[in-house]
Structure formats: C-alpha cells, structure tokens
C-alpha positions as CSV (number, residue, x, y, z in Angstrom):
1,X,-31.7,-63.0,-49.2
2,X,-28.8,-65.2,-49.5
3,X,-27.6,-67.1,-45.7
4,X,-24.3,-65.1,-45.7
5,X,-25.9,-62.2,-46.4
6,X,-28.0,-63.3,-43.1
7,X,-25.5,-64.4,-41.1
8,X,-23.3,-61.3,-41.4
9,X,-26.6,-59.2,-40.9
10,X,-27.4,-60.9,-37.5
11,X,-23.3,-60.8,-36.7
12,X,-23.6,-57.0,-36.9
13,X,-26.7,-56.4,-34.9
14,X,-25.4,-58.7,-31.7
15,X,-22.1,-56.7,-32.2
16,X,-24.2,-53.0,-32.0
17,X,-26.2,-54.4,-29.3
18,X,-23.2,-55.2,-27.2
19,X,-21.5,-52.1,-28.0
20,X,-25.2,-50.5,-27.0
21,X,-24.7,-52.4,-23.2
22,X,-21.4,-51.4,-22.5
23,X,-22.0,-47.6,-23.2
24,X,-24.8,-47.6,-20.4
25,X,-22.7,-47.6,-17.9
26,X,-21.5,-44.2,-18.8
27,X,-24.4,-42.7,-20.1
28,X,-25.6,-43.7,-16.5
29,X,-22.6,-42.2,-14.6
30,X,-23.5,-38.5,-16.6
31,X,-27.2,-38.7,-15.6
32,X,-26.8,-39.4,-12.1
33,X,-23.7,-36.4,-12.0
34,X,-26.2,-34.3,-13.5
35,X,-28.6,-35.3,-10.9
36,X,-26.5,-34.4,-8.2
37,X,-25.8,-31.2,-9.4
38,X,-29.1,-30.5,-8.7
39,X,-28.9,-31.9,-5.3
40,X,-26.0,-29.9,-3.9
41,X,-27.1,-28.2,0.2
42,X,-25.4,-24.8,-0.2
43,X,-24.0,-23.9,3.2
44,X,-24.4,-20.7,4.6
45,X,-21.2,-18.1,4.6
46,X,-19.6,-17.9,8.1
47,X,-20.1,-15.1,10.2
48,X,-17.5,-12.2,9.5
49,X,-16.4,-12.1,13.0
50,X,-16.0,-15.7,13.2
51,X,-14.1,-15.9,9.7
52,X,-10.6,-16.1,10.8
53,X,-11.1,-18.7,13.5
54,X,-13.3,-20.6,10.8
55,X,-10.1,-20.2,8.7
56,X,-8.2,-21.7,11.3
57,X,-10.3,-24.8,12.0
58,X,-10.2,-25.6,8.2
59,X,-6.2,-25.2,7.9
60,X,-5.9,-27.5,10.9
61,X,-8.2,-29.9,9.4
62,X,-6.6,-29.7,5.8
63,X,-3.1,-30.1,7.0
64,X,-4.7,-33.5,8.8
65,X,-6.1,-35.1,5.7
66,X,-4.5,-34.0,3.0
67,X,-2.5,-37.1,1.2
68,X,0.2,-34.0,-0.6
69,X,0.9,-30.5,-0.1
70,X,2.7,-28.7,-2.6
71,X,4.3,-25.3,-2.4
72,X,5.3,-23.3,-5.2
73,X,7.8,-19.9,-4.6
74,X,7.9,-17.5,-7.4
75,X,9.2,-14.1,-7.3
76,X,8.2,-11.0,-9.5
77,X,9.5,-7.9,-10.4
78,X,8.6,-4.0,-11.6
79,X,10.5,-2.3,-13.8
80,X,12.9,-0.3,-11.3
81,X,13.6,3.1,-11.4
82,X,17.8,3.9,-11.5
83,X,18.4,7.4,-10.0
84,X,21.5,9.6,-9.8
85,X,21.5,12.1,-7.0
86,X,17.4,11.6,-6.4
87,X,17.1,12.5,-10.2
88,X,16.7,9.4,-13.2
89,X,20.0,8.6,-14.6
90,X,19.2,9.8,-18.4
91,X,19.6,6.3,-20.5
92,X,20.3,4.3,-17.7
93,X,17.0,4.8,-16.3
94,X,15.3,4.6,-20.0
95,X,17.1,0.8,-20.0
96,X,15.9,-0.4,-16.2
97,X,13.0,-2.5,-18.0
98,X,15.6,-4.3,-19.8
99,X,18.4,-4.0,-16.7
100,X,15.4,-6.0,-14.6
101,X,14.2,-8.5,-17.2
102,X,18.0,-9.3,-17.3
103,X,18.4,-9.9,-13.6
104,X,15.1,-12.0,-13.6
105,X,15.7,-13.7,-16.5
106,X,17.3,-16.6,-14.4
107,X,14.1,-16.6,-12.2
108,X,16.2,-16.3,-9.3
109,X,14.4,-17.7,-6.0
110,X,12.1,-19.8,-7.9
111,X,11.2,-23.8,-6.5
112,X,8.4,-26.0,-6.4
113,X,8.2,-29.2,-4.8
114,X,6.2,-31.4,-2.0
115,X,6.6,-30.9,1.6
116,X,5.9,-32.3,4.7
117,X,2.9,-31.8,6.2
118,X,4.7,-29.7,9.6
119,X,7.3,-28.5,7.4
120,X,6.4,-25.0,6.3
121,X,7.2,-22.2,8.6
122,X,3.9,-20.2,7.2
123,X,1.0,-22.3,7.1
124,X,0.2,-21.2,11.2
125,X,-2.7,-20.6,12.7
126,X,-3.5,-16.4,11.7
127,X,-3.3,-14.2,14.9
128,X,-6.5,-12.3,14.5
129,X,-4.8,-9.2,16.1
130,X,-2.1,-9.5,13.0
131,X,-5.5,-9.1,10.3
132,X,-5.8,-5.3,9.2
133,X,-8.9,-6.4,7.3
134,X,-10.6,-9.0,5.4
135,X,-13.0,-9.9,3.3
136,X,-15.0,-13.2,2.0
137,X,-17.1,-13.8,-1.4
138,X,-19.1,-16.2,-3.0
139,X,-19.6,-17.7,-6.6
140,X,-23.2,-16.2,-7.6
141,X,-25.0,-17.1,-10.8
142,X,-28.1,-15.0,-12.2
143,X,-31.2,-17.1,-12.4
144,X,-34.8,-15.9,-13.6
145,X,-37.5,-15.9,-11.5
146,X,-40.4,-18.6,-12.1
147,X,-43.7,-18.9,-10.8
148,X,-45.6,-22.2,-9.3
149,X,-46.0,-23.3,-12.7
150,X,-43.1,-22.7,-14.2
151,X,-43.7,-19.5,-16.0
152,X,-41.2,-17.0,-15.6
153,X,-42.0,-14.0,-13.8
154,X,-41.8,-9.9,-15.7
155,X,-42.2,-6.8,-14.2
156,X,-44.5,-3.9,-14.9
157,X,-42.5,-2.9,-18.4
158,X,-42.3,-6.8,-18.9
159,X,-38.8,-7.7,-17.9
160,X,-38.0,-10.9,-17.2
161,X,-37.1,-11.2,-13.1
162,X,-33.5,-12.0,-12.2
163,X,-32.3,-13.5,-9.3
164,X,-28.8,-13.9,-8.0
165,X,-27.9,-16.7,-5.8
166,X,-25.0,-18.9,-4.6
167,X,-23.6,-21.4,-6.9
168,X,-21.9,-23.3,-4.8
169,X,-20.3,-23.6,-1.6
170,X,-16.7,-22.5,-2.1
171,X,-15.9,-19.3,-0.3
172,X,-13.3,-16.8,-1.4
173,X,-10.4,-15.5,1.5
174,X,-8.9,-12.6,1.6
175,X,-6.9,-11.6,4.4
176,X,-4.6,-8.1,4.4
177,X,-2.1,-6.9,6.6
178,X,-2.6,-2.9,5.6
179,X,-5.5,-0.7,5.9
180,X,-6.8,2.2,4.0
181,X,-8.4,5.0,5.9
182,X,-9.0,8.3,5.8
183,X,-6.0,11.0,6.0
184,X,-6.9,11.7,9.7
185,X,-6.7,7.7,10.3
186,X,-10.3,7.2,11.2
187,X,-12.6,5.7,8.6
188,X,-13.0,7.5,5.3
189,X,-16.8,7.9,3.4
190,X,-17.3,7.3,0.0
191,X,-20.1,8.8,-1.7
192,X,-24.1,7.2,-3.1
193,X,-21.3,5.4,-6.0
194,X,-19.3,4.4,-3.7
195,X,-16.4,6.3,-4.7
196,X,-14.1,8.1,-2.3
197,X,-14.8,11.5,-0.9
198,X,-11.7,12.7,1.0
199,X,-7.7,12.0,0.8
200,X,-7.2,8.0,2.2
201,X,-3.7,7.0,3.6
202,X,-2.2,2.8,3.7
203,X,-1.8,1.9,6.9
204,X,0.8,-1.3,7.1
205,X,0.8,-3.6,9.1
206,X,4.2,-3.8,11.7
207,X,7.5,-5.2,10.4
208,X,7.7,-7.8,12.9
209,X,4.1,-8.7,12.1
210,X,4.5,-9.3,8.3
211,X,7.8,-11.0,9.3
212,X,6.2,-13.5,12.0
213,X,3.5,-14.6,9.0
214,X,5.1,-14.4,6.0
215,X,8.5,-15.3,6.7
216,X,11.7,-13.6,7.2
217,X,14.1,-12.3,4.7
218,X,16.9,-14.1,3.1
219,X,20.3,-13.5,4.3
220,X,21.2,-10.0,3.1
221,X,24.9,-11.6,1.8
222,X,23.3,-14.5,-0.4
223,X,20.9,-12.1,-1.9
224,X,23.7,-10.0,-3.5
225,X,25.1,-12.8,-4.8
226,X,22.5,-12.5,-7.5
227,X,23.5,-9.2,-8.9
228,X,27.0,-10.9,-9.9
229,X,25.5,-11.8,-13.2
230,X,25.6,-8.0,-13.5
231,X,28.9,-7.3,-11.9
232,X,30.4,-6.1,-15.4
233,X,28.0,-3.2,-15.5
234,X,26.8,-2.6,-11.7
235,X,27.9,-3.6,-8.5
236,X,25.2,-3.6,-5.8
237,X,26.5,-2.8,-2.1
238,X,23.7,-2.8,0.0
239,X,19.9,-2.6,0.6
240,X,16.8,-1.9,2.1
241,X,13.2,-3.3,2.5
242,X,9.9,-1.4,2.5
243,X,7.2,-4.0,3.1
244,X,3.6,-2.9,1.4
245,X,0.3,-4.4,0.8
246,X,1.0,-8.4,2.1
247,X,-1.9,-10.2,1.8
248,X,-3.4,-13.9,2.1
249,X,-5.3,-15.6,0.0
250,X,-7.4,-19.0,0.2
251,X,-10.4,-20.4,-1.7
252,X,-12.2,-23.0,1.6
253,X,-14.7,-25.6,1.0
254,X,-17.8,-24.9,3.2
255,X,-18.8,-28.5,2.4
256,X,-15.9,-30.4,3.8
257,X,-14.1,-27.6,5.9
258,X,-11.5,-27.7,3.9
259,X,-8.8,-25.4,1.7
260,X,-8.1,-26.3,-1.7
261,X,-5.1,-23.7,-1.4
262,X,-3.6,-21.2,0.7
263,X,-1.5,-18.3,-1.1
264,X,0.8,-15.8,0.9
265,X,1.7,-12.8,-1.3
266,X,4.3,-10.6,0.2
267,X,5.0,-7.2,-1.5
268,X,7.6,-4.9,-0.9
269,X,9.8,-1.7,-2.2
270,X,13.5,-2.6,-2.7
271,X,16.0,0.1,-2.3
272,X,19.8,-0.9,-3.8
273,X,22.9,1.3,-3.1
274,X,24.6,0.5,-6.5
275,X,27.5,1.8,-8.4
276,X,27.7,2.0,-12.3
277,X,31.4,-0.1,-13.6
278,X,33.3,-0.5,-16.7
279,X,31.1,1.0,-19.5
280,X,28.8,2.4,-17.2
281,X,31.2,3.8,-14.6
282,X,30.7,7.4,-15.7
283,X,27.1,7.3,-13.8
284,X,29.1,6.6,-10.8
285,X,27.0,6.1,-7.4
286,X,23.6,5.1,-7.8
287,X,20.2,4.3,-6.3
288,X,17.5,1.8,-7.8
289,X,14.1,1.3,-6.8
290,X,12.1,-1.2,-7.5
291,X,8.8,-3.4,-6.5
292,X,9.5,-7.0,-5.7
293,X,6.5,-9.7,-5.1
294,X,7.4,-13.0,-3.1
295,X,4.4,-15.7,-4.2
296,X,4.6,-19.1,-2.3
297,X,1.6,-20.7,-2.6
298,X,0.6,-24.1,-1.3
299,X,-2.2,-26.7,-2.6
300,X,-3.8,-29.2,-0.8
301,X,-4.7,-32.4,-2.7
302,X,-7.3,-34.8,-0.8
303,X,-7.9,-38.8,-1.1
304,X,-10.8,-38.2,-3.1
305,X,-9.9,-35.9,-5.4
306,X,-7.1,-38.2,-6.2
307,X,-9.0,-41.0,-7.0
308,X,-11.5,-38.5,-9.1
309,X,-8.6,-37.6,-11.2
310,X,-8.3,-41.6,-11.4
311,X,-12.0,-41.4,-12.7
312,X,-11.7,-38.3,-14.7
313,X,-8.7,-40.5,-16.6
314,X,-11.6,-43.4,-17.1
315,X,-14.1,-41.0,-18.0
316,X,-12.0,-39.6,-21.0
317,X,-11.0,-43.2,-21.8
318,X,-14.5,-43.8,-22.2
319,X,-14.9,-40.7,-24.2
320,X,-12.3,-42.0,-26.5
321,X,-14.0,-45.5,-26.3
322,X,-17.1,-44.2,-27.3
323,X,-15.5,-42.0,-30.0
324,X,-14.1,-45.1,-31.3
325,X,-17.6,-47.4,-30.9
326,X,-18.9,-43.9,-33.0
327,X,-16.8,-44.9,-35.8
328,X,-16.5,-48.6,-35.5
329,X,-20.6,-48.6,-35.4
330,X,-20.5,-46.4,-39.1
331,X,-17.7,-48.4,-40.2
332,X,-20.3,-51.6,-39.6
333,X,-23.0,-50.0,-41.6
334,X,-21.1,-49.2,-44.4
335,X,-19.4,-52.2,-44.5
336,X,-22.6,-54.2,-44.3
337,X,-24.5,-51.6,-47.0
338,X,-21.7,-52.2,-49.2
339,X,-22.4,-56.4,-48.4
340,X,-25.9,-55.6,-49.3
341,X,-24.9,-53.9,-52.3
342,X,-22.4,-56.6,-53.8
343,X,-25.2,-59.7,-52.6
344,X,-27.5,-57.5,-54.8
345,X,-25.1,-57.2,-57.4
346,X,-24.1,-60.6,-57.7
347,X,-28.3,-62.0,-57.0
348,X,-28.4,-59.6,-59.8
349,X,-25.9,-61.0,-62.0
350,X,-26.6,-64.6,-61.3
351,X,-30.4,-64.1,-62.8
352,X,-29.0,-62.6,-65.5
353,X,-26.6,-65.6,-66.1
354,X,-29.7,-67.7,-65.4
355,X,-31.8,-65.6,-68.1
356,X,-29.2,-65.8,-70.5
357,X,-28.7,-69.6,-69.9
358,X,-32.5,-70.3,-70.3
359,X,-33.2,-68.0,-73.9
C-alpha cells in the first residue's frame, strides 16, 4: 500500500474517532434522561377536601416564582338563533350561522400578551364557599403484571394481568360553579352503569359569585359598538346575560407545587333586542339568542423550564450535528473506498506499464 494511500487512511480514522468523542456527550445526556425516568417519586393526590386550599398554596407560590405570565382572551360563539315574535324568522334564522361567523370574523375581544405578576384581577385565591363542585385526575398508564422473576403474570383463562397506575405527578383541576342534582334539588342516583335514573336540574352558581371570580362584564355601550359592522342590516339596541356552566381549569405540578396554567372559562346565554334595517327591515323587531364563551387563560413559565427550552435548542442542534457527523462519516468512507479504488487502479496500471516495459 502506497504512503498516501496510508496517510489518508490514518487521516480518516483520527477524524471518525474524534467525531466518535464528541458524540458521547449526548449519547450520555439520553441515558442518564432515561435513567431518571425511571427514578421519578410519584406523589400522592391531595385530599379532596383539602384540594382547593392545596390549589391555593400552589397559585400563591407560582405567582412568586414564575419569571412570565402570559394571558391569552379569546372569545367564542354558537350559531344564534334570530326569532320574530318567540317564533324563527324564516330565512333570517336559516342565515344566523353565517350572520355570527360575520360578526366574529373580526375576532372581536381577542388579546394576548404578558402581564405583571399582581396585575390580573382573576388569578385570586378561590373562595371555597364560591366552588359548586370539583373534581381532580391523574395521568394513568396500563402496565402488566410481573412476577419476582420477571415473568409476567396470566389469569385462570391465561390473560396477561394489567395494572393501571400513575404516570406521573401532574394532577388535573377542575373547579365548577354550577351543580347538577336531582329535580327535587337533593342528590340524584344513577344506576349499576352509572347512568342517570331520575330528571337532574343545573344549579348555577349566584351572579355576583361568577362576577367576583371571573370578572365583570364589559361596559354595556362599548359592547354594541361591535354590531356596527352590521348596522346596514341590523341594529342591536340592547341586551341581556344569562351566565351558565363557568368553570376553572388548571393542570398543578405535585412535584414542585406549582401550576403550569390556570384557565377561566366563562359561559353564558346572550339575549339581543335587535331590529332588521334596509334590506332586512321587513322582519322588523327582533330577538337573537345565542351562546357566547369568554376563554382567558394564563401560563406560567418557570426559570428552569426556560433554560430547558435553552437545552431542548442544544439538544436538536446536536441532532442536526449528529445528522450531519451521519453523513460526513459516509461521505469519508466513500471518499476513502473510492481512494482505495483509484490507488488500486493506478498500482494496477503502473505493473502493467512495468510488465509491458520488461517483455
């Protein structure tokens, strides 16, 4: 074998070797994740009648440590129901889909931006006496069941034995101001499928309740404002409110004590005293109904989870790195295949010559 042919050889393994060292590192950083993953001390779920203070300590603490808090407002609508003297108002009411994706089209109401921590008028402290009901759930994961050695375990028909257990240790909040009972207002039964047996009723919650938590409403004179875009067709006088099933929502980390988010849903019935105009004015006085959701939903972000982004931005860097060592490497043993080849070739020529020379 020819020195170049050597050299270029031994260039190429140093270069893979180095490439080989810098890639441990990472392979290193996925083992030990793995690892952990394995190590994780599930935390037991709090007590249901301790929940809401439990709730309360974590909001406190999240609003303390977290670096940003962002809320998001959105607003959504049913399709409304147009009504002329308590009856639907023929194709008027056939064209409400189209008369409400109109008026939301603009996505009236809509903002999302950082706050200051102290800044939002909702994220309080919950007044257990406020709470209707509430529930709490965790993520499970089905698992079969193994034996001292390993084996895993059947039944008497020889099914394999499942197991469900806790994943993790985030824990599911769900906190609703309304409560469903029976027609009688005491607590209704549900049958061996858990299905309801007798007639239920919604119990809300108070206005002044759902106003105190969730907010109150927008000035009644600003919020017409938004039906000018329609003032060619309808002109909307008035108003009323009907609030429904309001609930809160919050996903906790039993680990740090900690939210990751905390979402206020707000529903309610809108009633509009509206008149038909201009090609429409032959409907005259009318009433439209619809169902209107206010979402504002803030997220917390933490110190860490910042700088894991950071990593998660390395990590995939790395990826890309490695993706790129991938092809450099095969680009190296092709290149030095096709070296061997033409050293061959030429070895293979120059004894020829040398044959050739000598007959």
């Amino acid at each position: 074998m020819k020195k170049t042919l050597k050299t270029i050889i031994s260039f190429v393994s140093i270069a893979l070797l180095v490439l080989s060292f810098s890639s441990c590192s990472i392979f290193q950083a996925m083992r030990e994740n793995a690892m952990n993953a394995d190590k994780i001390v599930i935390h037991d779920s709090p007590e249901a009648e301790k929940l809401i203070t439990q709730f309360n300590e974590m909001l406190a603490a999240s609003k303390a440590e977290a670096i940003e808090i962002k809320e998001n407002i959105g607003y959504s609508a049913g399709t409304p129901e147009v009504l002329k003297d308590g009856s639907e108002a023929g194709i008027l009411d056939s064209a409400a889909g189209q008369l409400k994706n109109f008026i939301m089209s603009a996505n009236p109401g809509s903002q999302s931006n950082v706050i200051e921590k102290d800044a939002s008028p909702l994220l309080n402290a919950l007044d257990e006496a406020f709470v209707l009901n509430y529930t709490f759930s965790r993520n499970m994961v089905t698992e079969n069941v193994t034996d001292a050695e390993g084996a895993e375990v059947t039944d008497a028909d020889g099914n394999i034995v499942t197991e469900d257990r806790i994943s993790d240790n985030c824990l599911h909040l769900t906190f609703e101001f309304f409560d469903v009972t029976a027609a009688d207002g005491t607590e209704y039964e549900t049958n061996e499928n858990g299905e309801v047996e007798e007639e239920t009723t919604v119990v809300f919650a108070e206005d002044a309740t759902i106003e105190a938590v969730f907010g109150t409403l927008k000035d009644k004179a600003d919020v017409l404002k938004n039906f000018e875009n329609v003032k060619d067709y309808i002109t909307v006088s008035d108003y009323e409110v009907d609030y429904n099933k309001c609930t809160i929502t919050s996903d906790a980390d039993l680990e740090t004590g900690r939210l990751s988010f905390v979402r206020f849903q707000k529903e309610m019935t809108v009633t509009a005293q509206a008149e038909g105009v201009g090609a429409l004015s032959e409907y005259g006085k009318l009433e439209v109904v619809f169902n209107l959701t206010q979402t504002v939903t803030y997220e917390f972000t933490y110190e860490e989870e910042a700088e894991d982004s950071e990593e998660t931005t390395g990590t995939e860097e790395a990826t890309a790195e490695e993706t790129t060592v991938a092809e450099e490497t095969t680009a190296i043993e092709e290149t030095t295949a096709a070296i061997e080849e033409t050293t061959v070739a030429d070895e293979d020529t120059t004894a020829t010559a040398e044959e050739t020379t000598a007959a």
